[in-house]
C-alpha positions in Angstrom: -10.5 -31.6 -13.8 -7.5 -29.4 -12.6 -5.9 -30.6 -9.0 -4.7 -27.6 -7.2 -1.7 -27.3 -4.7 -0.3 -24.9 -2.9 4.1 -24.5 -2.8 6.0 -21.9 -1.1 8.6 -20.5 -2.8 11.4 -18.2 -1.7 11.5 -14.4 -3.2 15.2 -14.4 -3.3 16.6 -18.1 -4.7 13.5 -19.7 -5.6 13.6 -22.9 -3.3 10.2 -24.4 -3.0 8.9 -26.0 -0.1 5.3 -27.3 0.6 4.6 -25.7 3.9 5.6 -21.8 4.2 9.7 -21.6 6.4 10.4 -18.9 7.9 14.2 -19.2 7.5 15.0 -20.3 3.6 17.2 -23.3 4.1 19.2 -22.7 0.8 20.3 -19.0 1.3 19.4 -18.5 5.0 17.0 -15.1 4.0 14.2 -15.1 6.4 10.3 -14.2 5.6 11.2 -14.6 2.1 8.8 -17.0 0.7 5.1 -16.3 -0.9 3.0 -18.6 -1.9 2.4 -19.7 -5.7 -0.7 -22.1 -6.5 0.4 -25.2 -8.7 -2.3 -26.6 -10.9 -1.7 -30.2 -12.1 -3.6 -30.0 -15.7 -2.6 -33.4 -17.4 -0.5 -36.2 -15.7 3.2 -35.3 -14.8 2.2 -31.7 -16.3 2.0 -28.7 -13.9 1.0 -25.5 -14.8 1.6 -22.5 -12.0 -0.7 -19.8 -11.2 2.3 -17.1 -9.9 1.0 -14.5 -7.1 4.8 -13.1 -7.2 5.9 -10.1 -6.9 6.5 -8.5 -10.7 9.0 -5.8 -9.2 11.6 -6.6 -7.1 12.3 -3.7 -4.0 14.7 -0.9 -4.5 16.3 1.2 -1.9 14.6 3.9 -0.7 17.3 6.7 -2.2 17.7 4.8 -5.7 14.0 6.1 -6.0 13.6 9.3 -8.0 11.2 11.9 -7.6 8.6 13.4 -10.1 7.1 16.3 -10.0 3.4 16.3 -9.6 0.4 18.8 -10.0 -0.6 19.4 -6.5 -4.0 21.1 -5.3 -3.6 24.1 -2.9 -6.2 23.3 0.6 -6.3 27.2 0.8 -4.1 26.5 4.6 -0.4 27.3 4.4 0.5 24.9 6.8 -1.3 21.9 5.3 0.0 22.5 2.0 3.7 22.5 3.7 2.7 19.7 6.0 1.1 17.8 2.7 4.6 19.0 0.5 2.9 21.9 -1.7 -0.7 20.6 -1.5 -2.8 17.8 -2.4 -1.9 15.2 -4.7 -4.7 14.9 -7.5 -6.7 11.5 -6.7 -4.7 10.7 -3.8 -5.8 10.1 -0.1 -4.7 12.2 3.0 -5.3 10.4 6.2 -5.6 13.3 9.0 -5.1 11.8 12.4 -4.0 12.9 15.9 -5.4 13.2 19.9 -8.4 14.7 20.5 -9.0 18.7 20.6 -6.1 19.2 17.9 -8.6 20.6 15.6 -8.7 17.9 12.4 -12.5 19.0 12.6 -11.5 23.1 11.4 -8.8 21.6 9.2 -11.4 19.2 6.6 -13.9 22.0 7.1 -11.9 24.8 5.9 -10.3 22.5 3.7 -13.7 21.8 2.2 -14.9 25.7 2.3 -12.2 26.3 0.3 -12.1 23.8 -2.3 -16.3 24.9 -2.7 -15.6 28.1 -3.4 -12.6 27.4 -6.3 -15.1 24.5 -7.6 -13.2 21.9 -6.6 -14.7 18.4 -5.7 -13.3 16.2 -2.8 -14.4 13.9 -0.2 -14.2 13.7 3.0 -14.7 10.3 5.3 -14.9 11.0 9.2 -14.9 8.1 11.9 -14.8 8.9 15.6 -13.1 6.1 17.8 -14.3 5.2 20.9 -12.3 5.9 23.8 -10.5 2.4 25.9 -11.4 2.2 29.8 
């Protein structure tokens, strides 16, 4: 039967440690390390189960830009706010103070979308107010 351990291994040099550091000790990055299971499958044989990253980060302008089919909302504003419109399968997250009108904007947004035969979905959660 497999034995499995957990090691903490740093994203940038790979130093492993048993308990998760907050400061690597071999090239000083901090909150570096994730943690990788290790599953011992024969004796002196260790097999790792990697929960690493596959990519590594890039800087924000190395990123380039595609251009993607966007959905009109029928509202000027939102579709300037939202860069053209509504990215197809993608999630807009409308949030504000109360009395700023998110109500009118997913209700017109929806009237609108009906009446070109377009499907979406709309969630709406009210949070309570703190003392």
């Amino acid at each position: 039967m497999a034995k499995a351990k957990t090691v903490f291994v740093c994203n940038s040099c790979g130093y492993e440690s048993p308990k998760w550091l907050g400061k690597c000790p071999a090239c000083n990055e901090w909150n570096s390390f994730y943690e990788e299971k290790v599953i011992k499958e024969k004796e002196g044989a260790f097999l790792t189960e990697k929960k690493a990253r596959t990519t590594k980060p890039t800087l924000l302008n190395s990123v380039e830009g595609k251009e993607t089919i966007r959905i009109s909302t029928g509202l000027g504003e939102l579709d300037r706010v939202l860069g053209g419109g509504i990215v197809k399968g993608s999630l807009v997250l409308l949030g504000g103070e109360p009395g700023i009108r998110k109500i009118y904007l997913n209700s017109t947004n929806l009237q609108q979308n009906a009446r070109r035969r377009k499907s979406i979905i709309c969630f709406r959660r009210r949070v309570g107010r703190a003392n």
